[in-house]
C-alpha positions as CSV (number, residue, x, y, z in Angstrom):
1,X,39.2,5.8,-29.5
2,X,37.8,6.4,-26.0
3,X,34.9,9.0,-26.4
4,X,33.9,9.0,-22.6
5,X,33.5,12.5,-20.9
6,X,36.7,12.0,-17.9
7,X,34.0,13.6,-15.6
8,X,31.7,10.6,-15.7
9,X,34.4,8.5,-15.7
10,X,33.6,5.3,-13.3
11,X,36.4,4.3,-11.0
12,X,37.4,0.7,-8.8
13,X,37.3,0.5,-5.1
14,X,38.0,-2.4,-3.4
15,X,35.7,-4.1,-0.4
16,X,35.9,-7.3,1.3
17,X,33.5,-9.9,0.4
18,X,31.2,-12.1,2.7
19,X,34.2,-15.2,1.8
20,X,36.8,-12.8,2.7
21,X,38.4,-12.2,-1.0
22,X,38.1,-8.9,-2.4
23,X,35.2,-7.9,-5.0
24,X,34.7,-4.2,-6.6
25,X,32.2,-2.1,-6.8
26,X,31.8,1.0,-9.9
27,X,31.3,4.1,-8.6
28,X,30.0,6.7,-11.2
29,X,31.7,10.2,-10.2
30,X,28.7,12.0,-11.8
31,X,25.8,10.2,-9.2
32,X,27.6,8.7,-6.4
33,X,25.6,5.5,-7.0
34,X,27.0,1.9,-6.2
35,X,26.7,-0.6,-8.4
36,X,27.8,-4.3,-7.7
37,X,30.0,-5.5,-10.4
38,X,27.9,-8.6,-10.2
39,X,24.6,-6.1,-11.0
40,X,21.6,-8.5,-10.9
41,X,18.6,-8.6,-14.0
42,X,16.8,-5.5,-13.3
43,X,13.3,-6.8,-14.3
44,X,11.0,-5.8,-11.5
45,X,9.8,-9.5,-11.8
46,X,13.5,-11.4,-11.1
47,X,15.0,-9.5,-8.2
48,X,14.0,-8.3,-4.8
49,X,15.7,-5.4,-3.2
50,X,17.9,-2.9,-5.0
51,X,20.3,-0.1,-3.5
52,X,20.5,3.1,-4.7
53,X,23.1,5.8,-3.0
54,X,24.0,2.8,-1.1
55,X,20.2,2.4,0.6
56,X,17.9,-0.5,-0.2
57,X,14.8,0.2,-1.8
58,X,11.6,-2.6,-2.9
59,X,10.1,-2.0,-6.3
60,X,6.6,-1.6,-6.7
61,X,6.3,-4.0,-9.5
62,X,7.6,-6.9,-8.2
63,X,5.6,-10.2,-8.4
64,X,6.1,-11.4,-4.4
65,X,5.2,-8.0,-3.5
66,X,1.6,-8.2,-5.4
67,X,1.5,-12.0,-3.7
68,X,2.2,-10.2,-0.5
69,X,-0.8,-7.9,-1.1
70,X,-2.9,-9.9,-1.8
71,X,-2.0,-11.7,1.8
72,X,-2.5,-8.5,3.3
73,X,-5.8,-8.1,2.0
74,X,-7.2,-11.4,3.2
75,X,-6.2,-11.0,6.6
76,X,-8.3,-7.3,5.8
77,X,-11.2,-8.9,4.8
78,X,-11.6,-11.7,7.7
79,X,-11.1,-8.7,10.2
80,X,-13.4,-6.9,8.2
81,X,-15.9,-9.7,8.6
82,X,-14.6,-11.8,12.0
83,X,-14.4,-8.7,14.1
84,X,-18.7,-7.1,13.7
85,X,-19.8,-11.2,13.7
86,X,-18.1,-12.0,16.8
87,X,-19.5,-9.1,18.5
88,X,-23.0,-9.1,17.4
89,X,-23.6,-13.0,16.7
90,X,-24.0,-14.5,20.9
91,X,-24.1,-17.9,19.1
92,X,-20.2,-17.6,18.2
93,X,-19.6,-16.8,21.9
94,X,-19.9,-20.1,22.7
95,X,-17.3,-21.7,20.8
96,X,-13.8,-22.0,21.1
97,X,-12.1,-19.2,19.5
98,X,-7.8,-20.2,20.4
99,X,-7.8,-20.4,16.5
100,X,-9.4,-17.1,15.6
101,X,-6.8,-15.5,17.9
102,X,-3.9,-17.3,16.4
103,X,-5.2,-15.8,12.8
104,X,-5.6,-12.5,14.2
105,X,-2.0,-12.1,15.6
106,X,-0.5,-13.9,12.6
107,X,-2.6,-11.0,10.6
108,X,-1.3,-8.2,13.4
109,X,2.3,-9.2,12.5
110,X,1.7,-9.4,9.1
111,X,0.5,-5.5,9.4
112,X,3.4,-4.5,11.1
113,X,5.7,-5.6,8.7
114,X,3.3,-4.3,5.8
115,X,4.4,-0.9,7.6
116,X,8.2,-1.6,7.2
117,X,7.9,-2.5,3.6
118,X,5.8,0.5,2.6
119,X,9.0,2.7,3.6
120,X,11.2,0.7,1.1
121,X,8.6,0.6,-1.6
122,X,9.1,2.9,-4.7
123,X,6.1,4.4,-6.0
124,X,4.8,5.9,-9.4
125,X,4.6,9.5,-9.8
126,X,2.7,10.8,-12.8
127,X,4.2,8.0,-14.6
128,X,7.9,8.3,-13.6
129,X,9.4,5.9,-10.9
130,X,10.3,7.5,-7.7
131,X,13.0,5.7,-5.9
132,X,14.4,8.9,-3.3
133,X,14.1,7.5,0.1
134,X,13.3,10.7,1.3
135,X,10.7,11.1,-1.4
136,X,9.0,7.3,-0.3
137,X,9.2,8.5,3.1
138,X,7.5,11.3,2.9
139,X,4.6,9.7,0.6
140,X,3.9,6.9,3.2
141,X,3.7,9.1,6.0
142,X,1.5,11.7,3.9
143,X,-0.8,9.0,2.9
144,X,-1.8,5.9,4.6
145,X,0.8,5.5,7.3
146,X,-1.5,6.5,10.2
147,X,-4.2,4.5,9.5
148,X,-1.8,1.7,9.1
149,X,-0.3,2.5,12.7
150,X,-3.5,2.8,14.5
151,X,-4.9,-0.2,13.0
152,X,-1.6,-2.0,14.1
153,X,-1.7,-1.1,17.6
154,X,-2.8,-4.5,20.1
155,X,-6.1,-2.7,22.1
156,X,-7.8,-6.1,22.0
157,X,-4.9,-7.1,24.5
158,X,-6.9,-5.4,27.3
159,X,-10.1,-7.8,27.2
160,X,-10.1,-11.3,26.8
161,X,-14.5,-11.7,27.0
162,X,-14.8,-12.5,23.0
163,X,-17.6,-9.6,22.7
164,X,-15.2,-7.3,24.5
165,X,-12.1,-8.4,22.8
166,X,-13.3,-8.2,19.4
167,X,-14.9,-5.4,20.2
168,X,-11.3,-3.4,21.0
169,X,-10.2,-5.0,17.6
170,X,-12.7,-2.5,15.4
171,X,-9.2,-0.4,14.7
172,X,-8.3,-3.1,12.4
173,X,-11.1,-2.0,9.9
174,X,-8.6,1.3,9.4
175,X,-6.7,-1.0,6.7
176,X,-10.3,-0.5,4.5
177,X,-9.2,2.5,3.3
178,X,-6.1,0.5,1.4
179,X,-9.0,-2.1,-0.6
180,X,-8.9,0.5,-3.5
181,X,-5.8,0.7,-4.1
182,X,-5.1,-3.6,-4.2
183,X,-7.9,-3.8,-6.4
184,X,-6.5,-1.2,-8.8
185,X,-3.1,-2.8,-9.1
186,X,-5.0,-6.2,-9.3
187,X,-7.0,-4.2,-12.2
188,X,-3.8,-3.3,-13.8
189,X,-1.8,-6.7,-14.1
190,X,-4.7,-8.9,-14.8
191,X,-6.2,-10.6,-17.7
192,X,-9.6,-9.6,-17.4
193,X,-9.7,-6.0,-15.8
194,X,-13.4,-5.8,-15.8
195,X,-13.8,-9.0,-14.0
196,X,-11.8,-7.5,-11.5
197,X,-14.3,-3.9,-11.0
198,X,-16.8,-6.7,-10.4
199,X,-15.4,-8.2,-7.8
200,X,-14.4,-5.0,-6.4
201,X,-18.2,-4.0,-6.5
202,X,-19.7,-7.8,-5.1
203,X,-16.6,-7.3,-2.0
204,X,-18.0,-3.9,-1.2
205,X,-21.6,-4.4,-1.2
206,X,-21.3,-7.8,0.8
207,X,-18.8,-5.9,3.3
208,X,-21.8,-3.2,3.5
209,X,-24.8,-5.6,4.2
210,X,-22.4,-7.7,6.6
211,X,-22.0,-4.7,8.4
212,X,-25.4,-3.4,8.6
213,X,-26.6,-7.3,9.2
214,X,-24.6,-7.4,12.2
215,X,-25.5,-3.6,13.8
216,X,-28.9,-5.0,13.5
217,X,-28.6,-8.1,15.5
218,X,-26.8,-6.0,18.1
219,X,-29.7,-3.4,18.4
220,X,-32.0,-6.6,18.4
221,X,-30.3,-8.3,21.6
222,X,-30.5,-4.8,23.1
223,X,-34.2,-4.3,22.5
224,X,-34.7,-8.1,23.5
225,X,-36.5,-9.5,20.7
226,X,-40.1,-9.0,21.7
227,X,-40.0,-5.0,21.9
228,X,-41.3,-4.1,18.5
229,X,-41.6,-6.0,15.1
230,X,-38.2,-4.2,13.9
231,X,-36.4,-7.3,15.7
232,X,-35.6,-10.7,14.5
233,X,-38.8,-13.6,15.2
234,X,-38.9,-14.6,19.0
235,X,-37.2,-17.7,18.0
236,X,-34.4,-16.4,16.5
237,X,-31.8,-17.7,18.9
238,X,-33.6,-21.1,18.6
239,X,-31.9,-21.1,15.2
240,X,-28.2,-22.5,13.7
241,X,-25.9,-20.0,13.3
242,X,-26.1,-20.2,9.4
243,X,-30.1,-19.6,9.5
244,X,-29.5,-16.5,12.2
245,X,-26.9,-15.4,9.2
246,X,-28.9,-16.3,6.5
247,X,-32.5,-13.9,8.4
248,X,-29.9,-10.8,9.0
249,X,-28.2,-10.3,5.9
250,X,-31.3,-10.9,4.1
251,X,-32.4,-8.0,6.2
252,X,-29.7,-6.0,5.6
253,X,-29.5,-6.4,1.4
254,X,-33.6,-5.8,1.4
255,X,-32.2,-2.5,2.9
256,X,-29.7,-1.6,0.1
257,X,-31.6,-3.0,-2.5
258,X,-35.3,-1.8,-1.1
259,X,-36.8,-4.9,-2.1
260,X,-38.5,-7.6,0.3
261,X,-41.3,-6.6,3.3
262,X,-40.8,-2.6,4.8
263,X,-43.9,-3.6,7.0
264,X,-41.3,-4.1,10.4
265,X,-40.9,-0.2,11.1
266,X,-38.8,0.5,14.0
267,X,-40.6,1.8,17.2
268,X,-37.9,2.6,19.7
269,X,-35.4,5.2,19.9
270,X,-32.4,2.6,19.3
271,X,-34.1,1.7,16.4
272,X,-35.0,4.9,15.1
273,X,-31.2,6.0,15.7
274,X,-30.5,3.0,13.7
275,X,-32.7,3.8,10.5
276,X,-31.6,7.2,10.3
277,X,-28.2,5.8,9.6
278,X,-28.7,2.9,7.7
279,X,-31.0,5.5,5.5
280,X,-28.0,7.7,5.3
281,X,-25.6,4.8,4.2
282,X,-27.7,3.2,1.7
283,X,-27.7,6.7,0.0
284,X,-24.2,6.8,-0.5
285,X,-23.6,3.1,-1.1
286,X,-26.0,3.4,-3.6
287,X,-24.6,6.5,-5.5
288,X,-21.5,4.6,-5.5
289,X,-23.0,1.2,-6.9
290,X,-24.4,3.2,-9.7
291,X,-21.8,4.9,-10.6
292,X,-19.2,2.2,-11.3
293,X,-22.0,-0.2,-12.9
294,X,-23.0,2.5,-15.0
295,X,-18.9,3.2,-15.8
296,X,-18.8,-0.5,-16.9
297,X,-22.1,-0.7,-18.6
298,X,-22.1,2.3,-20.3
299,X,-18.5,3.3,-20.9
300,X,-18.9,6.4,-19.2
301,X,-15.0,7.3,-19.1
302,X,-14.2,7.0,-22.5
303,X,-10.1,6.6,-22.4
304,X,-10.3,4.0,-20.1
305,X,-13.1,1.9,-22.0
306,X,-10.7,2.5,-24.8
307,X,-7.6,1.4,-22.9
308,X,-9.6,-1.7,-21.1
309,X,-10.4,-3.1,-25.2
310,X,-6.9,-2.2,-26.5
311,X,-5.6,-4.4,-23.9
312,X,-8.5,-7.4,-24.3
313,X,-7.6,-7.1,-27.9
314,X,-4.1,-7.9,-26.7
315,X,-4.6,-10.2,-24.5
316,X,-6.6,-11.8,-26.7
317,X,-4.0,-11.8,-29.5
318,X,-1.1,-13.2,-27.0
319,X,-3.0,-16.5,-26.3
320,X,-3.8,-17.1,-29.7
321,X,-0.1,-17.0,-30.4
322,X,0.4,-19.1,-27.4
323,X,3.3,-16.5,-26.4
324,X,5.5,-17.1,-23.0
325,X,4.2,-15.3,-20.1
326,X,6.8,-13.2,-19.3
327,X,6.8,-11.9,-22.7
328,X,2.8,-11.0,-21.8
329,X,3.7,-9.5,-18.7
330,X,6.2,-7.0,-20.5
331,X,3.6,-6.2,-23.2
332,X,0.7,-5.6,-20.2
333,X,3.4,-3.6,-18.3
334,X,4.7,-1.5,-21.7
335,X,1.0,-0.5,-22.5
336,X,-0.1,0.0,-18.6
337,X,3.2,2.3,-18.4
338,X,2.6,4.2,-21.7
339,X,-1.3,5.2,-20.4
340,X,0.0,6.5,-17.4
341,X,2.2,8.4,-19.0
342,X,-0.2,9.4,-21.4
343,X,-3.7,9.6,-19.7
344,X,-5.6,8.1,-22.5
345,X,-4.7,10.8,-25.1
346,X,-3.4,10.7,-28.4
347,X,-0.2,13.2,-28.7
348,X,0.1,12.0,-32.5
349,X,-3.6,13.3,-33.4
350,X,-3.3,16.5,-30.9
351,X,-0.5,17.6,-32.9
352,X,-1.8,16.5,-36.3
353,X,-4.5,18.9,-36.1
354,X,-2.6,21.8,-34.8
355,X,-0.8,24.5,-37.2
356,X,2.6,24.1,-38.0
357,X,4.1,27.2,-36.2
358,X,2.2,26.0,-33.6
359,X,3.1,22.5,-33.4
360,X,6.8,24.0,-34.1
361,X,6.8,25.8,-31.0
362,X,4.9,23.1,-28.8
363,X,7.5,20.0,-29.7
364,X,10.5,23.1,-29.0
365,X,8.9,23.7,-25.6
366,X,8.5,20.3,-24.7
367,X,11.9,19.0,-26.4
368,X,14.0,22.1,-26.5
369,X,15.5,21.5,-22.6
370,X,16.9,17.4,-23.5
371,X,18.5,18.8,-27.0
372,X,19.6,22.0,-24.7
373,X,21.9,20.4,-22.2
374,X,24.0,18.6,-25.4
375,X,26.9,20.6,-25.1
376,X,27.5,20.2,-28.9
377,X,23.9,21.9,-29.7
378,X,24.4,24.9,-27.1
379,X,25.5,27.5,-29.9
380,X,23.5,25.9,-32.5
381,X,21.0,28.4,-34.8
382,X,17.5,28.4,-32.7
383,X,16.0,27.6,-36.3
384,X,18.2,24.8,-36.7
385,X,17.1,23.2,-33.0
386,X,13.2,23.9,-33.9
387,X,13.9,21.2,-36.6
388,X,15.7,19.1,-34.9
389,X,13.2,18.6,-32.4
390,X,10.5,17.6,-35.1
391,X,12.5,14.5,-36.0
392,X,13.2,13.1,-32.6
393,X,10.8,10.7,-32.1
394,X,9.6,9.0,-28.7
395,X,10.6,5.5,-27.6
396,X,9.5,3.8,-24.1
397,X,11.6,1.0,-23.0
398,X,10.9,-1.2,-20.2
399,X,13.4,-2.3,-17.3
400,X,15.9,-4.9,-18.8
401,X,15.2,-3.6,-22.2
402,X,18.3,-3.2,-24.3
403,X,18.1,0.3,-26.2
404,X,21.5,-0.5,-27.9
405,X,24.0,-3.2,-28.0
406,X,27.8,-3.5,-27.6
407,X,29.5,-4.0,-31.4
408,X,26.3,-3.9,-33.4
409,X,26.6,-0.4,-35.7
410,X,24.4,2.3,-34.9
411,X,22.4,5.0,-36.7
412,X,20.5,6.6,-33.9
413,X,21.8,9.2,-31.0
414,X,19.6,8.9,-27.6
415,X,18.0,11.3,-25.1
416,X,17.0,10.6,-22.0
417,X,13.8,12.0,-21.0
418,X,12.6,9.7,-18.0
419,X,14.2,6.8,-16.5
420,X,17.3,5.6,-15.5
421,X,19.8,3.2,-17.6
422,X,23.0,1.4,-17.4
423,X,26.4,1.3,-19.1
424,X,27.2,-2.0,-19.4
425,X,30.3,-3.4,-21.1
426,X,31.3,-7.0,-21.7
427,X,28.4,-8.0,-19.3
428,X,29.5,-5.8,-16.5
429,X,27.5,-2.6,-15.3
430,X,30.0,0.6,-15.5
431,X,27.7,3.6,-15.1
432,X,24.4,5.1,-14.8
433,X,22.9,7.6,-16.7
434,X,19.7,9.5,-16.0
435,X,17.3,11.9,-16.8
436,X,19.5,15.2,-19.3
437,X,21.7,12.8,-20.3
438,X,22.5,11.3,-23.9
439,X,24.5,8.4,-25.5
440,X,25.3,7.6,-28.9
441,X,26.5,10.2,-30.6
442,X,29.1,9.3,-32.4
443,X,26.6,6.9,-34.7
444,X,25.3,10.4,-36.2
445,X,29.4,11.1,-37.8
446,X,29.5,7.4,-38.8
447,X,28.2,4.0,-38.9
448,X,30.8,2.8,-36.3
449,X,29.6,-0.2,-34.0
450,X,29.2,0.7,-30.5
451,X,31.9,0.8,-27.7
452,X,29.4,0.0,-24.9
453,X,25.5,-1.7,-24.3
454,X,22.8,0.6,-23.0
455,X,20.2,-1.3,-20.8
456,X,17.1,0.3,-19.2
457,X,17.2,0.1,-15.5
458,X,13.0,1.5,-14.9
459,X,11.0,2.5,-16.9
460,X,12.4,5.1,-19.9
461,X,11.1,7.9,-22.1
462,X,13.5,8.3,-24.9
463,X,13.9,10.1,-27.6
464,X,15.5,8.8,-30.5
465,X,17.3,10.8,-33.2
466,X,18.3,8.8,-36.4
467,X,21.7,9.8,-38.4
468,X,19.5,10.1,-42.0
469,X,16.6,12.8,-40.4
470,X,19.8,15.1,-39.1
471,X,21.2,14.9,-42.4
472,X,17.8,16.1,-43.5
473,X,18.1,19.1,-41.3
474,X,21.7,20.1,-41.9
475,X,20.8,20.7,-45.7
476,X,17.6,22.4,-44.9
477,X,19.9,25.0,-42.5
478,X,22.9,26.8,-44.6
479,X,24.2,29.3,-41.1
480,X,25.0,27.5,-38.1
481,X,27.3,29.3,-35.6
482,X,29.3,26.2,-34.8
483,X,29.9,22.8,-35.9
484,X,27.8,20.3,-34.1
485,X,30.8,17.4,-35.2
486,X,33.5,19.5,-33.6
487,X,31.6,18.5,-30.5
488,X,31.2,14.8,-30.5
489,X,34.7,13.8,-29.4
490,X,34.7,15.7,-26.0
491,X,30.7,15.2,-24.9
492,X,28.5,12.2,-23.6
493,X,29.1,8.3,-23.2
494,X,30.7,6.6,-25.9
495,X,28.2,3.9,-26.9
């Protein structure tokens, strides 16, 4: 018997192929979203680009894209330290530098298209996947799109004297302002997540005394050497260019750490200038240094200490079984996916201590809009919904997850919370269903097997409500102004 609400109802349309035969595409009336009859894995990990309303979008997760990333942030950090070396270092004027060029503009392109993708690339929104173009858009140009532009525009083309050209290329430190955000999602997928906030503290403070190192020397070649005792020894340029290093970042970390001689005071006003804002730096670098060492030392966020040893623990219990990696990655990806959602807090032990009228009212608020748009529930008792919530309990499923599988018999009716899935039948993707929307239902009138497989196209809240706990709440309730069975045959997607 075909359960399958006709206004859902996907239909065949016909397009011409690349080899010139004829190849549908399902069209789901209720969305208006394509889907290729030929519907690829939908684990981030295994495909590319995926189109939604008929436009292409990248997903966030996907493994090339992290490998991209972390090519975008190389060419970041040797601007980052090429472009203050090359002006301030007179020793590196001298040598050929057709190879730095061809590193930069292979970097500059490399930006450019970084742009293009970050218009394609969905994004994470309190926990929920946003794939709207509109919505991506709109994000991009609200966050970190100018930065990107201005740091992509070619001012170093107007100067070709190295000091001069580098010089013009300081725009290209804009892309900084991105190195958090790499090193979180590095954070995220790795292994060893506290390794990780260490590196992200040595890269910071070596970018910081690189800088400051090099703003020296350049004062230093101003004030010719022999002004004052602030400069570099009189033989300084006598020096390799690995001892000149070696003499100004020593300089520059006595600075940030206040160790070493604080005999050489400056004298002139350049110098003076100078300390002022090195002293005004070094404050706020070290605020910064202290805070996240003391965060990893001492735990200071709590949740995420917890979070960071739930996921060693697993990690740690993964290689000991010597288990595949994808399977890893999925368990890294569930856990990362339900502390987003989640924010480190326990919803089982927040409602555990609360009263039960309380903690009645609370699941109905939270739950009481999915059960409300079943069209079999709409003239239920209120009394009989506010138990009904209390026995549906919250699944996640990650992409490529099957929630339910075609012929095997069910016990369990659906809700869809957050997320997307797909109908699939007999290997071939007939629908979509989103956030509202519910599948089956017909499990909780009998122990049929299902007419149809339910697969989880992103990330999905669910909420699961078993045939046996209904039962439970149908002979608690005596008056119920209609019959939630008369409903099941004209409502949802048979599954």
């Amino acid at each position: 018997e075909d359960d399958t609400n006709t206004n859902n109802t996907p239909y065949m349309l016909e397009m011409n192929s690349s080899k010139g035969e004829k190849s549908p595409l399902l069209i789901n009336n209720h969305n208006g979203k394509i889907l290729d009859e030929d519907a690829p894995d939908p684990n981030p990990g295994f495909w590319l680009i995926r189109k939604i309303e008929g436009l292409p979008y990248i997903h966030h997760d996907l493994l090339w894209l992290r490998w991209w990333n972390a090519t975008v942030f190389m060419f970041v950090i040797w601007n980052a330290i090429l472009v203050p070396l090359l002006v301030s270092f007179r020793a590196m004027w001298k040598i050929d530098a057709s190879g730095f060029y061809i590193i930069d503009y292979l970097g500059d392109i490399i930006f450019i298209v970084d742009i293009v993708i970050h218009f394609k690339t969905t994004y994470l929104l309190r926990g929920k996947l946003v794939t709207d173009p509109k919505e991506i858009r709109n994000n991009y140009l609200k966050t970190y799109f100018i930065l990107d532009l201005i740091a992509s525009i070619p001012l170093d083309l107007f100067a070709w004297v190295m000091w001069r050209h580098y010089l013009l290329r300081f725009n290209k430190l804009l892309r900084l302002a991105r190195i958090r955000s790499y090193f979180h999602d590095w954070e995220v997928h790795s292994r060893k997540p506290l390794l990780i906030l260490w590196v992200e503290i040595g890269v910071g403070l070596f970018l910081v005394a690189h800088w400051m190192g090099s703003a020296y020397l350049a004062i230093s070649y101003l004030e010719t050497f022999n002004v004052s005792k602030f400069t570099p020894p009189p033989d300084f340029e006598e020096q390799s260019l690995g001892e000149q290093y070696l003499i100004i970042f020593y300089w520059a970390m006595s600075r940030v750490t206040h160790a070493g001689d604080r005999s050489e005071l400056p004298e002139t006003q350049a110098e003076i200038a100078y300390m002022i804002f090195v002293s005004v730096i070094i404050q706020f670098v070290v605020a910064v240094l202290i805070g996240q060492i003391a965060e990893l030392i001492s735990s200071a966020n709590v949740h995420t200490e917890e979070y960071r040893q739930k996921l060693a623990h697993i990690n740690m219990y993964m290689r000991n079984n010597s288990l595949p990696f994808q399977l890893k990655s999925r368990v890294r990806k569930y856990y990362f996916h339900l502390w987003s959602r989640q924010g480190g807090m326990n919803k089982k032990e927040i409602l555990e201590n609360m009263p039960r009228h309380l903690k009645t009212e609370l699941q109905y608020e939270i739950n009481g809009e999915i059960i409300g748009k079943v069209p079999f529930f709409n003239d239920c008792n209120p009394g009989f919904l506010r138990l009904l919530v209390q026995k549906m309990k919250p699944v996640i499923y990650l992409p490529g997850d099957y929630i339910i599988k075609e012929e095997e018999v069910g016990h369990e009716m659906y809700f869809i919370s957050q997320g997307t899935v797909e109908v699939v039948t007999r290997n071939v993707v007939v629908a979509q269903m989103g956030e509202g929307r519910f599948f089956g239902e017909i499990s909780l009138l009998s122990s049929s097997k299902r007419t149809a497989s339910i697969r989880a196209l992103t990330y999905c809240d669910i909420f699961v409500l078993r045939k046996d706990e209904l039962n439970r709440v149908l002979s608690l309730v005596s008056t119920l102004t209609s019959r939630p069975s008369s409903s099941f045959r004209n409502s949802g997607t048979s599954s």
